[in-house]
mmCIF entry with sequence, helices, sheets and N, C-alpha, C, O atoms, coordinates in Angstrom:
data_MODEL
# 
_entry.id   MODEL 
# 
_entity.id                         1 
_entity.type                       polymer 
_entity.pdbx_number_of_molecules   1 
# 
_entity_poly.entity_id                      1 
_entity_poly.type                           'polypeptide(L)' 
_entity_poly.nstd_linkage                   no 
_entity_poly.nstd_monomer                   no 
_entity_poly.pdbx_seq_one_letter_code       
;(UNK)(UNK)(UNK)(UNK)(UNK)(UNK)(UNK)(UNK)(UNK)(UNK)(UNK)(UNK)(UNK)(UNK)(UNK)(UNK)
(UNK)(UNK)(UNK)(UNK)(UNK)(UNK)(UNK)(UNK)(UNK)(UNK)(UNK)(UNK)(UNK)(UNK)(UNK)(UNK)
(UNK)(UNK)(UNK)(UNK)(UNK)(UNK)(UNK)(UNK)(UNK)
;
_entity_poly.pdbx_seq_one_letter_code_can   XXXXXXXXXXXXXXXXXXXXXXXXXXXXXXXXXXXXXXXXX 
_entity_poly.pdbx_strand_id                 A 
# 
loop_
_entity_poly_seq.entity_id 
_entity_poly_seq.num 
_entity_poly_seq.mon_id 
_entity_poly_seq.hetero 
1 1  UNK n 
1 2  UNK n 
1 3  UNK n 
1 4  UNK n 
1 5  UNK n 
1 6  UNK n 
1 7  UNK n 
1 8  UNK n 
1 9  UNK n 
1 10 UNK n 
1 11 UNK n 
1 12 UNK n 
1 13 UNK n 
1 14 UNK n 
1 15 UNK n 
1 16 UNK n 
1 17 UNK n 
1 18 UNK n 
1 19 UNK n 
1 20 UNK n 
1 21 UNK n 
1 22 UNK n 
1 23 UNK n 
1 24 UNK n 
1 25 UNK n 
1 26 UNK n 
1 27 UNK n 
1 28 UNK n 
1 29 UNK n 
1 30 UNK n 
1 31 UNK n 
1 32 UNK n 
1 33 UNK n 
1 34 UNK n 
1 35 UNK n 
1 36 UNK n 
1 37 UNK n 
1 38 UNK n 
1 39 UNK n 
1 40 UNK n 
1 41 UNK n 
# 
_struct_asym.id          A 
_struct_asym.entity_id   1 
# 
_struct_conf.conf_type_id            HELX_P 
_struct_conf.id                      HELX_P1 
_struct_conf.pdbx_PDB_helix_id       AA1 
_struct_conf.beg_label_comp_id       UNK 
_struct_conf.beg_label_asym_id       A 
_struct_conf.beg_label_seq_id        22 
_struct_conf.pdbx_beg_PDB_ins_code   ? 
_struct_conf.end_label_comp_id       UNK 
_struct_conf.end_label_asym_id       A 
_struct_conf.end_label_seq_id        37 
_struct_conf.pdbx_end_PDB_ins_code   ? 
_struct_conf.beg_auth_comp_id        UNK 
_struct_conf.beg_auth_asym_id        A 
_struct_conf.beg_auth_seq_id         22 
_struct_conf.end_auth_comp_id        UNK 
_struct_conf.end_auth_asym_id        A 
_struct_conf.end_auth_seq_id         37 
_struct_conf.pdbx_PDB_helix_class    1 
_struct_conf.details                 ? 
_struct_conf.pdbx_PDB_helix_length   16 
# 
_struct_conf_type.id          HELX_P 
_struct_conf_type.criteria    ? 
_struct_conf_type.reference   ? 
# 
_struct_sheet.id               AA1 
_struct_sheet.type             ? 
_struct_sheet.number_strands   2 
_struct_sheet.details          ? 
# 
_struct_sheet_order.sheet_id     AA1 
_struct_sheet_order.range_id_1   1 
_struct_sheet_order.range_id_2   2 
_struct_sheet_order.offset       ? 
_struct_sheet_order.sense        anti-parallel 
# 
loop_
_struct_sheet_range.sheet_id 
_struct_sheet_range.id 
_struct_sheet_range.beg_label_comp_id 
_struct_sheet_range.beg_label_asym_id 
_struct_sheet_range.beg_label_seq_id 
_struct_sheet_range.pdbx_beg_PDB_ins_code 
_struct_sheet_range.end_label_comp_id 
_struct_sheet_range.end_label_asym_id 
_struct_sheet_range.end_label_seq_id 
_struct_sheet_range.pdbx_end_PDB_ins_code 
_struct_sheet_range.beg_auth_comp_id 
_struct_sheet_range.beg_auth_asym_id 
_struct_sheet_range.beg_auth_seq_id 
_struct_sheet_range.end_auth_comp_id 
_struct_sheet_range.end_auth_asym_id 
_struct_sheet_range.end_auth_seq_id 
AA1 1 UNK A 2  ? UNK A 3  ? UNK A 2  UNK A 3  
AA1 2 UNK A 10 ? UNK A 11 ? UNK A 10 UNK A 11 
# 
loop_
_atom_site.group_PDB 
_atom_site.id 
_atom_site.type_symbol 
_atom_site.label_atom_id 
_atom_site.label_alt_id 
_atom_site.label_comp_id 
_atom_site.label_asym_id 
_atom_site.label_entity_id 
_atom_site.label_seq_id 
_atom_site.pdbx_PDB_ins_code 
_atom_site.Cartn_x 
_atom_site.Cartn_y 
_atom_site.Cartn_z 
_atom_site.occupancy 
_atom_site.B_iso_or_equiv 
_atom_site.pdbx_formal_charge 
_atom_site.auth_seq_id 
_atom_site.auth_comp_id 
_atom_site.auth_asym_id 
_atom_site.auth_atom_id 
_atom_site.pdbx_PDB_model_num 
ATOM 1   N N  . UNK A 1 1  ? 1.287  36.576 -11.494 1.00 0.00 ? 1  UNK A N  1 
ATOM 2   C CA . UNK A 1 1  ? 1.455  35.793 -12.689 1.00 0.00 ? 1  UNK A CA 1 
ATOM 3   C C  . UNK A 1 1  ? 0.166  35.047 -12.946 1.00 0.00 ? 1  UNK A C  1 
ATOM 4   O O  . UNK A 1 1  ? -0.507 34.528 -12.055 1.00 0.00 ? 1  UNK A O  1 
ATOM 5   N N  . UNK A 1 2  ? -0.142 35.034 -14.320 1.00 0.00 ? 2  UNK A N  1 
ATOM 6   C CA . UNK A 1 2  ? -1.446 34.047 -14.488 1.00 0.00 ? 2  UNK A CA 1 
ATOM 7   C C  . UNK A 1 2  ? -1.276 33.610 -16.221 1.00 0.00 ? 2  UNK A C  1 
ATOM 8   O O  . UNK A 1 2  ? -0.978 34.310 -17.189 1.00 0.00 ? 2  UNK A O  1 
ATOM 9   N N  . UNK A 1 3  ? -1.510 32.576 -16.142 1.00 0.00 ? 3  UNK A N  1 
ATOM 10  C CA . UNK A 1 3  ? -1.583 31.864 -17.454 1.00 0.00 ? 3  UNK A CA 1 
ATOM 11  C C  . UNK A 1 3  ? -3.281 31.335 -18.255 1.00 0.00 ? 3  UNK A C  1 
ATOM 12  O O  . UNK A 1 3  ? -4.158 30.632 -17.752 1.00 0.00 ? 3  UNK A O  1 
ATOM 13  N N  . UNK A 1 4  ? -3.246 31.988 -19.614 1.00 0.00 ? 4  UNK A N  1 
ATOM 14  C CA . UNK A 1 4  ? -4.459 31.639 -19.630 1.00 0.00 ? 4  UNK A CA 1 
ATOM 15  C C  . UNK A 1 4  ? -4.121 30.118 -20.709 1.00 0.00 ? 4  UNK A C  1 
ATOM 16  O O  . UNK A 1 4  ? -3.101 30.343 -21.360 1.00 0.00 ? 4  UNK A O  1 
ATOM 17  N N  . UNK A 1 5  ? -4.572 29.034 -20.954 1.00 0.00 ? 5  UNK A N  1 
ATOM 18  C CA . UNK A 1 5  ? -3.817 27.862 -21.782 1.00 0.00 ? 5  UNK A CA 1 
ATOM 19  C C  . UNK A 1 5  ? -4.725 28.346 -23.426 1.00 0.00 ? 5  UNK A C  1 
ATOM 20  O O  . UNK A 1 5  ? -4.306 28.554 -24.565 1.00 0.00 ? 5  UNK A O  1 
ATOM 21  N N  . UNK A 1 6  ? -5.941 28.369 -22.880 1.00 0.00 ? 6  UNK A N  1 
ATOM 22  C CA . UNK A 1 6  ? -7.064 28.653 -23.890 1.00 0.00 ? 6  UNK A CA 1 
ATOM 23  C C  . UNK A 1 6  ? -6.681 29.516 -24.757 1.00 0.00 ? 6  UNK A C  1 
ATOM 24  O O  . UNK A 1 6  ? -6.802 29.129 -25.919 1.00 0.00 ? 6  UNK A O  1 
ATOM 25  N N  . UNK A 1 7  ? -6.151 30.822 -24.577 1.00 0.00 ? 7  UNK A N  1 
ATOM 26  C CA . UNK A 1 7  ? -5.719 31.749 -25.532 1.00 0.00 ? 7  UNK A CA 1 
ATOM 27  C C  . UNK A 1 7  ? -4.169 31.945 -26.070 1.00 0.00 ? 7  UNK A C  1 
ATOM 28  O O  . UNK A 1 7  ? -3.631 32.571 -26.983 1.00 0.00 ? 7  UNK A O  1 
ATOM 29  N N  . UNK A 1 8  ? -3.673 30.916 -24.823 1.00 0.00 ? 8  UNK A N  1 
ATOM 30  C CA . UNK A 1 8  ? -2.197 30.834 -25.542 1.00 0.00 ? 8  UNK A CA 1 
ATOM 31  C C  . UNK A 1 8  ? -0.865 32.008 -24.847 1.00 0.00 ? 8  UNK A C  1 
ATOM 32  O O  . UNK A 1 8  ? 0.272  32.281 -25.232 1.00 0.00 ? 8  UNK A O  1 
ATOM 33  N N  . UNK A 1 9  ? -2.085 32.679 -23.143 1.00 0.00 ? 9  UNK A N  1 
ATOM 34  C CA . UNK A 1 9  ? -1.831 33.703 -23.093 1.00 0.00 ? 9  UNK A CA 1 
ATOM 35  C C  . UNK A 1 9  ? -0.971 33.978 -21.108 1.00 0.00 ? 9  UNK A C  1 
ATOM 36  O O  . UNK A 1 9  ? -1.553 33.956 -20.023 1.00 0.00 ? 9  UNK A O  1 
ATOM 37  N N  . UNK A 1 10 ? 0.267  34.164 -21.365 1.00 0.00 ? 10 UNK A N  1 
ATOM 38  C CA . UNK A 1 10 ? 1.157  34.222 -20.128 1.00 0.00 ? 10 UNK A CA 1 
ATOM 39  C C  . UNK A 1 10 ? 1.154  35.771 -19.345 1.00 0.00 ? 10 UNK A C  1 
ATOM 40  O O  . UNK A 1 10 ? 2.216  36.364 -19.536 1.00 0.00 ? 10 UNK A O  1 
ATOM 41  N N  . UNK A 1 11 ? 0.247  36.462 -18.578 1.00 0.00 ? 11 UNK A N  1 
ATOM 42  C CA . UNK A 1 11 ? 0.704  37.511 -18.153 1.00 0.00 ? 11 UNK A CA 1 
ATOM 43  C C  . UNK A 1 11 ? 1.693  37.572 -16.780 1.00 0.00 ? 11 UNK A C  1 
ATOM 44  O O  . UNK A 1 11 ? 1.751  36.715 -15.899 1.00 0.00 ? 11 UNK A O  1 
ATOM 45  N N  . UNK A 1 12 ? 2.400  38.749 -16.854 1.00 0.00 ? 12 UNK A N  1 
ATOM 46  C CA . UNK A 1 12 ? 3.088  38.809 -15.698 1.00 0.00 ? 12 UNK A CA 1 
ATOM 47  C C  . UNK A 1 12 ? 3.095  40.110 -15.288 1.00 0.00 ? 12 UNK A C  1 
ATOM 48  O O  . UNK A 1 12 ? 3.188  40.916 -16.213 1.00 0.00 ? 12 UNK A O  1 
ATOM 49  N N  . UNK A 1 13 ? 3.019  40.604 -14.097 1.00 0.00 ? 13 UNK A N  1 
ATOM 50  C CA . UNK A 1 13 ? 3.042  42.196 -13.468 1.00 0.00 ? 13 UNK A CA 1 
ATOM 51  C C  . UNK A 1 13 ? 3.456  42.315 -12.703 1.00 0.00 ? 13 UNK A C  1 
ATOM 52  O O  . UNK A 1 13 ? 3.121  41.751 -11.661 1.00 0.00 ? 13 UNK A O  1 
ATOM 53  N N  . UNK A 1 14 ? 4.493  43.187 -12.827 1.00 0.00 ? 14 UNK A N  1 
ATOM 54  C CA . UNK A 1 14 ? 5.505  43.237 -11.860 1.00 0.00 ? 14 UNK A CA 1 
ATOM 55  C C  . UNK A 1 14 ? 5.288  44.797 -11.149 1.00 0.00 ? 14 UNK A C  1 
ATOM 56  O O  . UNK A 1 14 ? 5.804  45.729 -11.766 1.00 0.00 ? 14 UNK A O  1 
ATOM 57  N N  . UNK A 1 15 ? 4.503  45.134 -9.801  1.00 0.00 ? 15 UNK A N  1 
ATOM 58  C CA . UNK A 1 15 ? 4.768  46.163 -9.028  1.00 0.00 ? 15 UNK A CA 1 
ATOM 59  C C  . UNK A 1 15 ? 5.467  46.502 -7.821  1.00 0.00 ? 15 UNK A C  1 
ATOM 60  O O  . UNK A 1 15 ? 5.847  45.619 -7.052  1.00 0.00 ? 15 UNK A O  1 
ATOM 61  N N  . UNK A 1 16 ? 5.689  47.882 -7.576  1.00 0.00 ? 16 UNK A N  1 
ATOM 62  C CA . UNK A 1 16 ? 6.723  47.712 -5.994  1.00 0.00 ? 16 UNK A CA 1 
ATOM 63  C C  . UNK A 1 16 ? 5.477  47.925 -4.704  1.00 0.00 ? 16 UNK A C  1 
ATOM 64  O O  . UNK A 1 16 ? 5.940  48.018 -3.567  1.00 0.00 ? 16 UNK A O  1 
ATOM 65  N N  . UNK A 1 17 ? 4.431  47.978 -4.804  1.00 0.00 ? 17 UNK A N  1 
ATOM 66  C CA . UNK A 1 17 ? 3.047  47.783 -4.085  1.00 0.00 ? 17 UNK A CA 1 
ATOM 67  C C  . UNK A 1 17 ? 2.547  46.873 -3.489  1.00 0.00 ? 17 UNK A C  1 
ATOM 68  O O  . UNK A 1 17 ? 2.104  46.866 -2.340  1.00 0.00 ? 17 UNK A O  1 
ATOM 69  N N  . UNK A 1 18 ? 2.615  45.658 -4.614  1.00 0.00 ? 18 UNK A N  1 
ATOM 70  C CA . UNK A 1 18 ? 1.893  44.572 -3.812  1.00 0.00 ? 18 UNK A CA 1 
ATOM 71  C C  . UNK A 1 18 ? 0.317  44.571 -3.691  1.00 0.00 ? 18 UNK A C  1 
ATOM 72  O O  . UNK A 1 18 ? -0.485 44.935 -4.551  1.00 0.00 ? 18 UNK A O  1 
ATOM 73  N N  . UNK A 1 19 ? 0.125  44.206 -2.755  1.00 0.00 ? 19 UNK A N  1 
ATOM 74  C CA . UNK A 1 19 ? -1.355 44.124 -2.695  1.00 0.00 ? 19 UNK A CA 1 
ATOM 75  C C  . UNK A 1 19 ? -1.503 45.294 -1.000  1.00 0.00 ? 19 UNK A C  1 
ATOM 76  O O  . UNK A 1 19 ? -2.338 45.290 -0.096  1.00 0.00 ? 19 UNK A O  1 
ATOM 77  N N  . UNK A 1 20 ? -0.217 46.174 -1.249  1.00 0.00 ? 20 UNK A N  1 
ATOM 78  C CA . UNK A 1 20 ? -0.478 46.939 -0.150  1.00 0.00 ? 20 UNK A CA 1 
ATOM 79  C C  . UNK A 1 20 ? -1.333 47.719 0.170   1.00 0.00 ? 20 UNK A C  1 
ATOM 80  O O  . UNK A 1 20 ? -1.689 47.956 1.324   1.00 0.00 ? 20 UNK A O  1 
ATOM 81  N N  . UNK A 1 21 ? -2.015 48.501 -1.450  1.00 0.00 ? 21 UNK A N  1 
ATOM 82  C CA . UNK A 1 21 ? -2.688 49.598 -0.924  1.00 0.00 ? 21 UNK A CA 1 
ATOM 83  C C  . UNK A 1 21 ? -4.203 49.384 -1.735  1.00 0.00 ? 21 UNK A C  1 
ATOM 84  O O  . UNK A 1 21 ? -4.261 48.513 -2.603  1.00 0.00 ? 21 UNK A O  1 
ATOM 85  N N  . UNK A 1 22 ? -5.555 50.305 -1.380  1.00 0.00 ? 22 UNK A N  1 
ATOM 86  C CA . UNK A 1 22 ? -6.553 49.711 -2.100  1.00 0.00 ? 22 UNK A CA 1 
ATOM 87  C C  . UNK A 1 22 ? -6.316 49.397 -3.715  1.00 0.00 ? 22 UNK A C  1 
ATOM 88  O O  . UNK A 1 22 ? -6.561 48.401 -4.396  1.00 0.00 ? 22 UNK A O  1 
ATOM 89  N N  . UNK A 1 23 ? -5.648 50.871 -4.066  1.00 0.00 ? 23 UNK A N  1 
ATOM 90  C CA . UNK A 1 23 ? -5.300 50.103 -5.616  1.00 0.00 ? 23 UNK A CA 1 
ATOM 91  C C  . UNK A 1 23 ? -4.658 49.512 -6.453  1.00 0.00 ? 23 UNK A C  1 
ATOM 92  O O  . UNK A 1 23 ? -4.347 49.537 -7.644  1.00 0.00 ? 23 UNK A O  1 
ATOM 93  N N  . UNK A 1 24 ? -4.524 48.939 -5.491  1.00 0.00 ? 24 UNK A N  1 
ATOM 94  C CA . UNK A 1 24 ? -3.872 47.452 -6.031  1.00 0.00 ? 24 UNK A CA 1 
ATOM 95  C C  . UNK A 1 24 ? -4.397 46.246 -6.631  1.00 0.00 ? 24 UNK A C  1 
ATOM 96  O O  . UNK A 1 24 ? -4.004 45.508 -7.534  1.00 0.00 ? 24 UNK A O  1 
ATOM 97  N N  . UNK A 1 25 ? -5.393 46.263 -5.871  1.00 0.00 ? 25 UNK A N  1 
ATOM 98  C CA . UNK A 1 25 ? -6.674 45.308 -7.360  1.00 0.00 ? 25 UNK A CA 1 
ATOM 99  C C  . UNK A 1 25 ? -7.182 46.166 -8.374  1.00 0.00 ? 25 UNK A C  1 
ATOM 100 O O  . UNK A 1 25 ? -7.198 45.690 -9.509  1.00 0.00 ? 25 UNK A O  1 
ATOM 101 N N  . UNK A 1 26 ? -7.609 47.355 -8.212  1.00 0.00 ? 26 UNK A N  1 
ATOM 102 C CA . UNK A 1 26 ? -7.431 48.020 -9.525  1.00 0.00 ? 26 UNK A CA 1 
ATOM 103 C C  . UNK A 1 26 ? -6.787 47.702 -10.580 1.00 0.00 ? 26 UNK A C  1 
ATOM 104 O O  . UNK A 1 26 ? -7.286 47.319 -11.638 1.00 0.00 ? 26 UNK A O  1 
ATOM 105 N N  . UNK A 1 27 ? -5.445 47.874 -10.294 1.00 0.00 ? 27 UNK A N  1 
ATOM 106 C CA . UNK A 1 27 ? -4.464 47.549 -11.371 1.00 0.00 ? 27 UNK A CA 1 
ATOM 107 C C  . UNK A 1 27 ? -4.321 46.556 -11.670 1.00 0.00 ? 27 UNK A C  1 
ATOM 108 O O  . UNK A 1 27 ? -3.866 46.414 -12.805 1.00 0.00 ? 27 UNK A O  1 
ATOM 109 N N  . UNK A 1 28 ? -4.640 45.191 -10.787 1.00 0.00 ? 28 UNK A N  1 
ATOM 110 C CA . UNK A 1 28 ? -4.537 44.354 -11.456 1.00 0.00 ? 28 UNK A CA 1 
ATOM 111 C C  . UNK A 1 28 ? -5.436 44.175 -12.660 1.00 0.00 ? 28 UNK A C  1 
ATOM 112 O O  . UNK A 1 28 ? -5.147 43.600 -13.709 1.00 0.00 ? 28 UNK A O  1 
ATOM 113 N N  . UNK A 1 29 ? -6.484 44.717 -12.359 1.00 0.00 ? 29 UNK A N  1 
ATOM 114 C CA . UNK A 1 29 ? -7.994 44.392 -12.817 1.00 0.00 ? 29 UNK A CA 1 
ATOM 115 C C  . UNK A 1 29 ? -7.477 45.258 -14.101 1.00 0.00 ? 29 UNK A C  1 
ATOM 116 O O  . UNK A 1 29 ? -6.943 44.654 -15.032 1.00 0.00 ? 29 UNK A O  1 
ATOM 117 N N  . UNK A 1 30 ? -7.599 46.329 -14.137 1.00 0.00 ? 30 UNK A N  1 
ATOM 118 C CA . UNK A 1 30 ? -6.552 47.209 -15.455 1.00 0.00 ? 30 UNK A CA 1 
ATOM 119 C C  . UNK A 1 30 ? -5.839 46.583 -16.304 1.00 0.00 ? 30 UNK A C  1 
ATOM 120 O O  . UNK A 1 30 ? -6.206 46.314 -17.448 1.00 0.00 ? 30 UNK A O  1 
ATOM 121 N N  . UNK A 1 31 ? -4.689 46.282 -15.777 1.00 0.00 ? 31 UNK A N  1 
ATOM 122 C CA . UNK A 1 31 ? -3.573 44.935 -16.724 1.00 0.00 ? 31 UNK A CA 1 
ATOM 123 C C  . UNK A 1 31 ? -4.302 43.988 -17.309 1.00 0.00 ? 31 UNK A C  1 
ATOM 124 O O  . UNK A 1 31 ? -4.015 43.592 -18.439 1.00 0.00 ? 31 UNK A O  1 
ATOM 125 N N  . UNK A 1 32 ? -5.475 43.441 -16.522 1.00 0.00 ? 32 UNK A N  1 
ATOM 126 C CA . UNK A 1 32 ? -5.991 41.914 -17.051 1.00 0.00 ? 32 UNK A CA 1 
ATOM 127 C C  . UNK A 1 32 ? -6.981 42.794 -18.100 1.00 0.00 ? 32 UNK A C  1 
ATOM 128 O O  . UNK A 1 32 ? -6.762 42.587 -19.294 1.00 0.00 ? 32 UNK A O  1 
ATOM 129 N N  . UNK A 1 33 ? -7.937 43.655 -17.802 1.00 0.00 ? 33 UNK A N  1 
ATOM 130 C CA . UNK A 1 33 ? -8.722 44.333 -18.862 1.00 0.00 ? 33 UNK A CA 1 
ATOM 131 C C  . UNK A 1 33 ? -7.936 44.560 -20.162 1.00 0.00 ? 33 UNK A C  1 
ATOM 132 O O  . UNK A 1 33 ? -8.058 43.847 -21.158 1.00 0.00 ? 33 UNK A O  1 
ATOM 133 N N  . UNK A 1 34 ? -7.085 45.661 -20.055 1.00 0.00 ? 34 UNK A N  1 
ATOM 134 C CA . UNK A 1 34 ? -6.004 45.555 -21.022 1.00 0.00 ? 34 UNK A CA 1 
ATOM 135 C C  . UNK A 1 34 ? -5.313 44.530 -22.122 1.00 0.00 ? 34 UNK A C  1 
ATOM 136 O O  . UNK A 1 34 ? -5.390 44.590 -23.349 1.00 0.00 ? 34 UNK A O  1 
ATOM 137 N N  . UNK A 1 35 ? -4.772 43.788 -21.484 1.00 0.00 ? 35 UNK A N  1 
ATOM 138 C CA . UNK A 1 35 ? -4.265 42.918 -22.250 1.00 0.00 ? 35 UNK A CA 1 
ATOM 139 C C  . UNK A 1 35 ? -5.307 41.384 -22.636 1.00 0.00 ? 35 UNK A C  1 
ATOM 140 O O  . UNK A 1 35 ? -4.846 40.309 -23.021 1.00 0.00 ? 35 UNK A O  1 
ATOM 141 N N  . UNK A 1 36 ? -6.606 41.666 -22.422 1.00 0.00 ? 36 UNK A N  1 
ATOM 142 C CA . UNK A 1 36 ? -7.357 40.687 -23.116 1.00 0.00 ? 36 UNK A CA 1 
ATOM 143 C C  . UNK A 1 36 ? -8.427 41.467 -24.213 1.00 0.00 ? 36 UNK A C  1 
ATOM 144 O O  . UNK A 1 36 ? -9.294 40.921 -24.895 1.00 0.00 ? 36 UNK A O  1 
ATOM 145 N N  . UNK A 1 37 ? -8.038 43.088 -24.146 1.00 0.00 ? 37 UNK A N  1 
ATOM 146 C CA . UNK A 1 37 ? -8.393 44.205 -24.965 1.00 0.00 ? 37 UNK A CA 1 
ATOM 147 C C  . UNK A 1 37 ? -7.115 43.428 -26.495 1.00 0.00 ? 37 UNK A C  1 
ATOM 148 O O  . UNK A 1 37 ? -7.227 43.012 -27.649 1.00 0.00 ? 37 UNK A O  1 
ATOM 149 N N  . UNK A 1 38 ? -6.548 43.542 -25.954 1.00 0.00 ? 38 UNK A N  1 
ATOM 150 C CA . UNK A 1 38 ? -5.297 43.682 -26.436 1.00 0.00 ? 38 UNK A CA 1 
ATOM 151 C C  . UNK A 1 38 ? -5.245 42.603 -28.086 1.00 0.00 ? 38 UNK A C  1 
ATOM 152 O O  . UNK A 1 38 ? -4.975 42.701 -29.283 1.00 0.00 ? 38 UNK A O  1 
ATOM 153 N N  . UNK A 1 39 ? -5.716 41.612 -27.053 1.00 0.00 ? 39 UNK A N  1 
ATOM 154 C CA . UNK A 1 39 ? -5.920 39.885 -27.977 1.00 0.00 ? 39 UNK A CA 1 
ATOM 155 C C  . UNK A 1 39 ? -7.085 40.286 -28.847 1.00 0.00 ? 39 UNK A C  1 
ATOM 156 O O  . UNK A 1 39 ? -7.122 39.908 -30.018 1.00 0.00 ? 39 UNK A O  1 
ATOM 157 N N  . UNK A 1 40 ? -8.016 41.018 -28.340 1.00 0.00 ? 40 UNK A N  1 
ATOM 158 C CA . UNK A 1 40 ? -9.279 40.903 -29.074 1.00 0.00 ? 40 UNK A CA 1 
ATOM 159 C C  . UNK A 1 40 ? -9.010 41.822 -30.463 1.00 0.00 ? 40 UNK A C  1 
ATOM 160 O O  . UNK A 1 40 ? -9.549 41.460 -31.508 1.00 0.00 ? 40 UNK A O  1 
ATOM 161 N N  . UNK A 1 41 ? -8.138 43.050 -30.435 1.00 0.00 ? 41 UNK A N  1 
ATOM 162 C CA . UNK A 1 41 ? -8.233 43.468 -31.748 1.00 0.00 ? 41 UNK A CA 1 
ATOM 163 C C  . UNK A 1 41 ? -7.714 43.047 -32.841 1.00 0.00 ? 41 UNK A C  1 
ATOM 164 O O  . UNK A 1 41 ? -7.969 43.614 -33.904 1.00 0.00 ? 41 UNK A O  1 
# 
């Protein structure tokens, strides 16, 4: 979970992984790329 206040912006990601395997910061990193893609258009 991370909240940004500045943009007004609540994400949440829900996986069955965890931070178990290497790509798992990937994806996080993905989701957060994504959805601040997302705001910008």
């Amino acid at each position: 979970m991370y909240a940004d206040p500045h943009n007004r912006l609540t994400g949440i990601l829900l996986t069955q992984t965890g931070m178990s395997t290497p790509d798992s910061a990937l994806l996080i990193n993905d989701f957060w790329t994504t959805l601040y893609q997302a705001i910008d258009d």
